[in-house]
Biotite code that builds the C-alpha atoms (Angstrom):
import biotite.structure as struc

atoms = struc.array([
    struc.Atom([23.098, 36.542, -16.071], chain_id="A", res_id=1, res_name="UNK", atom_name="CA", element="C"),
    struc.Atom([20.583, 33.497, -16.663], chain_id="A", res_id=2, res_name="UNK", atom_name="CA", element="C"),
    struc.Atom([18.501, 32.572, -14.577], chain_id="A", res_id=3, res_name="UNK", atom_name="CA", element="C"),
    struc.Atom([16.749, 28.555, -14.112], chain_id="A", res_id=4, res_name="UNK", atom_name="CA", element="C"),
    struc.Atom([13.419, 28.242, -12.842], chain_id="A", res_id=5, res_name="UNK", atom_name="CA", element="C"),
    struc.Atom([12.022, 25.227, -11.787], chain_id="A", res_id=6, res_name="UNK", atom_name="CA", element="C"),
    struc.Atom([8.206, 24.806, -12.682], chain_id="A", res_id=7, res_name="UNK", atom_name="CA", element="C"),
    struc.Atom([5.876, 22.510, -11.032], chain_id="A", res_id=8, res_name="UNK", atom_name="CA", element="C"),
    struc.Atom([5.627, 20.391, -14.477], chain_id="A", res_id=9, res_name="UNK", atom_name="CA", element="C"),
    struc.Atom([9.469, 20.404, -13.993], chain_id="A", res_id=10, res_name="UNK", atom_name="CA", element="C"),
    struc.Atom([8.976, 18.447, -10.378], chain_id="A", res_id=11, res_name="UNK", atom_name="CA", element="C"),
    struc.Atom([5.919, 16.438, -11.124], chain_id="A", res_id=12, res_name="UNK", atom_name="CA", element="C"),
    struc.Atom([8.094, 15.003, -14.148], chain_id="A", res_id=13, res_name="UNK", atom_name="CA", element="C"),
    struc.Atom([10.760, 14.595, -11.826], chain_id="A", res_id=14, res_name="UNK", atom_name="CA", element="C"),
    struc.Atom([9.048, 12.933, -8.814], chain_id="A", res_id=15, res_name="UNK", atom_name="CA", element="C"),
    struc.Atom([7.258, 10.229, -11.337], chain_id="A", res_id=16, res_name="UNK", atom_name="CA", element="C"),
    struc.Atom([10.858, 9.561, -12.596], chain_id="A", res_id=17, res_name="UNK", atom_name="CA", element="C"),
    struc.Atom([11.861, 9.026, -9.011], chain_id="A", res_id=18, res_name="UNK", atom_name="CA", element="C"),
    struc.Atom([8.832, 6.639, -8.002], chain_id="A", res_id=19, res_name="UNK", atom_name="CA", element="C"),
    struc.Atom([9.385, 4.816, -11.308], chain_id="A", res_id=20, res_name="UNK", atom_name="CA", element="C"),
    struc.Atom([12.675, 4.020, -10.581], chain_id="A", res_id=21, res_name="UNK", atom_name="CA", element="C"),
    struc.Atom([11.786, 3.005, -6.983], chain_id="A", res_id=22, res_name="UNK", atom_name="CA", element="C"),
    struc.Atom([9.136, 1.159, -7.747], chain_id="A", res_id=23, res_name="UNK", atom_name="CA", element="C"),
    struc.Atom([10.843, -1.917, -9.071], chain_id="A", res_id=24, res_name="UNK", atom_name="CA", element="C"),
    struc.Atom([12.793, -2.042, -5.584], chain_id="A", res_id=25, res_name="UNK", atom_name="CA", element="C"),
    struc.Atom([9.765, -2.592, -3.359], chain_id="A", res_id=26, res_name="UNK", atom_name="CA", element="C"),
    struc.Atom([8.704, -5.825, -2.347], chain_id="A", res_id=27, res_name="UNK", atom_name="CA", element="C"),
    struc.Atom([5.622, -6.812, -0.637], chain_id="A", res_id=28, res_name="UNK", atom_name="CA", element="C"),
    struc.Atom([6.726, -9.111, 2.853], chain_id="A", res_id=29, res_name="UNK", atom_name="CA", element="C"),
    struc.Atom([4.079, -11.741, 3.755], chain_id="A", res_id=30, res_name="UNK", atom_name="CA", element="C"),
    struc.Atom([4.782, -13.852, 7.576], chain_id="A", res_id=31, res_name="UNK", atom_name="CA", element="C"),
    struc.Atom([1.933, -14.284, 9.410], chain_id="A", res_id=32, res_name="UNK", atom_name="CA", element="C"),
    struc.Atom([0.816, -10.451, 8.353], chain_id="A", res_id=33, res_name="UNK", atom_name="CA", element="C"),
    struc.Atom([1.887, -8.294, 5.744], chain_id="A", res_id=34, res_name="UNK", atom_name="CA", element="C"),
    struc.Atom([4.159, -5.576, 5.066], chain_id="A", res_id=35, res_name="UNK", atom_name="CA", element="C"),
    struc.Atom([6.624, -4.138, 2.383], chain_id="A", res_id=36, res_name="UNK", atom_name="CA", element="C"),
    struc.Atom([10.267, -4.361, 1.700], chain_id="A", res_id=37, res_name="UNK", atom_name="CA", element="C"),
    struc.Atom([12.945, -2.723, -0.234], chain_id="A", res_id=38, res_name="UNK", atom_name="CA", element="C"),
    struc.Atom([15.362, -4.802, -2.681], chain_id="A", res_id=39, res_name="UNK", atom_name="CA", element="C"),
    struc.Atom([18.721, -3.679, -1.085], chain_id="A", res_id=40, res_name="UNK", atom_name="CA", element="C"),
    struc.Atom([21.272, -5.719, -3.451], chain_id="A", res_id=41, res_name="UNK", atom_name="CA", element="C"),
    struc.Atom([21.057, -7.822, -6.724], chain_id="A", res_id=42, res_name="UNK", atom_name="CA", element="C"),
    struc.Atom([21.980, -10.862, -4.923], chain_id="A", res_id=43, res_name="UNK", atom_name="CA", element="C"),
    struc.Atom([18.245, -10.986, -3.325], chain_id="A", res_id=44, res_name="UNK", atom_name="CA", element="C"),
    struc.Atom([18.891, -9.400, -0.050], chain_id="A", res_id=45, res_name="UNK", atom_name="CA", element="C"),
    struc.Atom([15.558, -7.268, 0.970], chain_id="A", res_id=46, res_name="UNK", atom_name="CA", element="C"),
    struc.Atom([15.216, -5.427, 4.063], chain_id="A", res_id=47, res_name="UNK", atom_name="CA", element="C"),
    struc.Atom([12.270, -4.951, 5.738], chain_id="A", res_id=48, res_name="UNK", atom_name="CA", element="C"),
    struc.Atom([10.804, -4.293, 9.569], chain_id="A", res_id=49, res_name="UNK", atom_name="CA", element="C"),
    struc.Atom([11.466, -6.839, 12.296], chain_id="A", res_id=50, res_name="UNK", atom_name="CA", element="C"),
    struc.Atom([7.518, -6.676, 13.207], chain_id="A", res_id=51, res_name="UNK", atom_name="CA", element="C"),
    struc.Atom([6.860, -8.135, 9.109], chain_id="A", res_id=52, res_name="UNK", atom_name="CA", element="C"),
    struc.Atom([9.031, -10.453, 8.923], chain_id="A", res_id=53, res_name="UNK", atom_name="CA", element="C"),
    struc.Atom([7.994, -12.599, 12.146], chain_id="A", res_id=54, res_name="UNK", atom_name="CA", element="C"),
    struc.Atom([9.150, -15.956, 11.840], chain_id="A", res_id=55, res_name="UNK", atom_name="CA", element="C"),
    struc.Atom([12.502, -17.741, 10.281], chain_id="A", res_id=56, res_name="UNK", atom_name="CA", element="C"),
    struc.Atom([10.997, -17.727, 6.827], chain_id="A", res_id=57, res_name="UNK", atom_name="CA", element="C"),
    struc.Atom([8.614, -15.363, 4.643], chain_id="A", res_id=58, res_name="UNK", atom_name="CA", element="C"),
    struc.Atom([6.723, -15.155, 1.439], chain_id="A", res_id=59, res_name="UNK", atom_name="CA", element="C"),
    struc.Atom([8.227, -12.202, -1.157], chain_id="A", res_id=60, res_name="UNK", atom_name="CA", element="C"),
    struc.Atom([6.618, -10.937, -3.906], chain_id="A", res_id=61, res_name="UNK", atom_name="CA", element="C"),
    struc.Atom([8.114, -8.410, -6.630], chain_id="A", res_id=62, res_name="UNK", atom_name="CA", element="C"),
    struc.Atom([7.129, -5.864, -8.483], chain_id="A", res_id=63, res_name="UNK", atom_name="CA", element="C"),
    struc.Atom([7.287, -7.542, -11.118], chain_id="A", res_id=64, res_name="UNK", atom_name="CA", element="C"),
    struc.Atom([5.154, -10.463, -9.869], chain_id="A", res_id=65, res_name="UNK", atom_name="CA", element="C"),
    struc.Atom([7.600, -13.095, -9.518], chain_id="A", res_id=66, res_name="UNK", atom_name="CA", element="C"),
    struc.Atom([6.998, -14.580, -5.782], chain_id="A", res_id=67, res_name="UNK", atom_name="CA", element="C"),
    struc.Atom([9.986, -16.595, -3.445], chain_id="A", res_id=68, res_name="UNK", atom_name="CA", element="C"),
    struc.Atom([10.216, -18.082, -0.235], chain_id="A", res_id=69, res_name="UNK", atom_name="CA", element="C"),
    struc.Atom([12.818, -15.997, 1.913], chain_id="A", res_id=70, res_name="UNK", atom_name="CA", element="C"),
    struc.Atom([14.557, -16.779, 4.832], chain_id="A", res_id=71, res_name="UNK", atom_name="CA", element="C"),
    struc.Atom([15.245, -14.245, 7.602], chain_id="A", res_id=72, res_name="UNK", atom_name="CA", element="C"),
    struc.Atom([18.735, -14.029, 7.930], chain_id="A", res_id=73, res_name="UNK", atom_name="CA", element="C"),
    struc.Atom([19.451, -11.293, 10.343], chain_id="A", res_id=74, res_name="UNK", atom_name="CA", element="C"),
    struc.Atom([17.214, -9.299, 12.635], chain_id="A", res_id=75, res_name="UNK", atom_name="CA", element="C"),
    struc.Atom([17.109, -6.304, 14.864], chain_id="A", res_id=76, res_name="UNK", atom_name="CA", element="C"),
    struc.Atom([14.255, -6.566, 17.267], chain_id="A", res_id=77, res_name="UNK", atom_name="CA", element="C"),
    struc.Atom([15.315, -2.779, 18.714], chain_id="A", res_id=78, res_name="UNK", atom_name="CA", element="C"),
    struc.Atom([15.726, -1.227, 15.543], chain_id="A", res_id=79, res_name="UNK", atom_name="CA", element="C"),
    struc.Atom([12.443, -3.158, 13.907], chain_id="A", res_id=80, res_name="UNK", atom_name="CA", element="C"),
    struc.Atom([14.584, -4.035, 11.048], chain_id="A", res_id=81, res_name="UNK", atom_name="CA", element="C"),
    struc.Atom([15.173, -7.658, 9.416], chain_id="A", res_id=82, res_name="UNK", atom_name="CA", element="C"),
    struc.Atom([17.024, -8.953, 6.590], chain_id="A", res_id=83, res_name="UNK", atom_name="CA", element="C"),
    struc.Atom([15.336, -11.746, 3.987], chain_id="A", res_id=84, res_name="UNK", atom_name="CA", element="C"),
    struc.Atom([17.308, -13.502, 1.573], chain_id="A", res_id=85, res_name="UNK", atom_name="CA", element="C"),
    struc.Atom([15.470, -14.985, -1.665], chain_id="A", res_id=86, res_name="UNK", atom_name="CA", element="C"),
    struc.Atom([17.187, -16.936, -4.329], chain_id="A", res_id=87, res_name="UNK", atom_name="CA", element="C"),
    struc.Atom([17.342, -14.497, -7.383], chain_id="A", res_id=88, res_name="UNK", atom_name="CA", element="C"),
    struc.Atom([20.350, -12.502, -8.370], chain_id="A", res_id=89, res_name="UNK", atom_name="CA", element="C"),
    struc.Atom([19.209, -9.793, -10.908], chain_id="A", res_id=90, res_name="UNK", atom_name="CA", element="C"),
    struc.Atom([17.303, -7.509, -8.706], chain_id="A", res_id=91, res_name="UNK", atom_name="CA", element="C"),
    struc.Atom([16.847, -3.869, -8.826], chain_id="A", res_id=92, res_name="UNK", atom_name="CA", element="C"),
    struc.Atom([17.806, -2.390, -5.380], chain_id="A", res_id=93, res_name="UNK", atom_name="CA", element="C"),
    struc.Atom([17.107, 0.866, -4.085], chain_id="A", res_id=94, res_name="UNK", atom_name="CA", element="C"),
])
C-alpha cells in the first residue's frame, strides 16, 4: 500500500500557483474611491462591490497595467455587488 504525503513545500508551491493564476484576474476599481475587482469573462465584464463602483461610470486598471473607462452596467445595492463593462475582449477571468 503507498502512501502520498503532502509537505508544506508541496502547498506553498501550490498556493503561489494559485495566486499566480489569480492574479491576472484582479482589477483595481477607481469611482470616487477605490476598490478591487475580479475579471469575470473575456469579453471585459468585471465584477466588483456596489459601494466601489459608485457612479454610472469607473476607471479600471489591470494587472497588467492597461487602464479603461467602464461603465456600470448592472448593480445590486443589497447584495453590494456591481457589474463594469470595459472595451477589451482577451481578458483572463477568474
Amino acid at each position: 500500500m503507498s502512501t502520498n504525503t503532502i509537505t508544506t513545500d508541496d502547498v506553498d508551491r501550490a498556493l503561489e500557483a494559485t495566486a499566480t493564476r489569480l492574479r491576472a484576474s484582479v482589477a483595481e476599481v477607481r469611482s470616487g474611491g477605490s476598490g478591487a475587482g475580479t475579471v469575470w469573462r473575456r469579453d471585459g465584464t468585471i465584477v466588483t462591490n456596489h459601494h466601489v463602483a459608485g457612479g454610472d461610470q469607473a476607471e479600471v486598471i489591470l494587472a497588467d497595467g492597461r487602464n479603461f473607462r467602464a461603465t456600470v452596467t448592472a448593480r445590486d445595492p443589497r447584495n453590494d455587488l456591481a457589474v463594469l463593462r470595459i472595451p477589451a475582449f482577451d481578458l483572463i477571468p477568474a
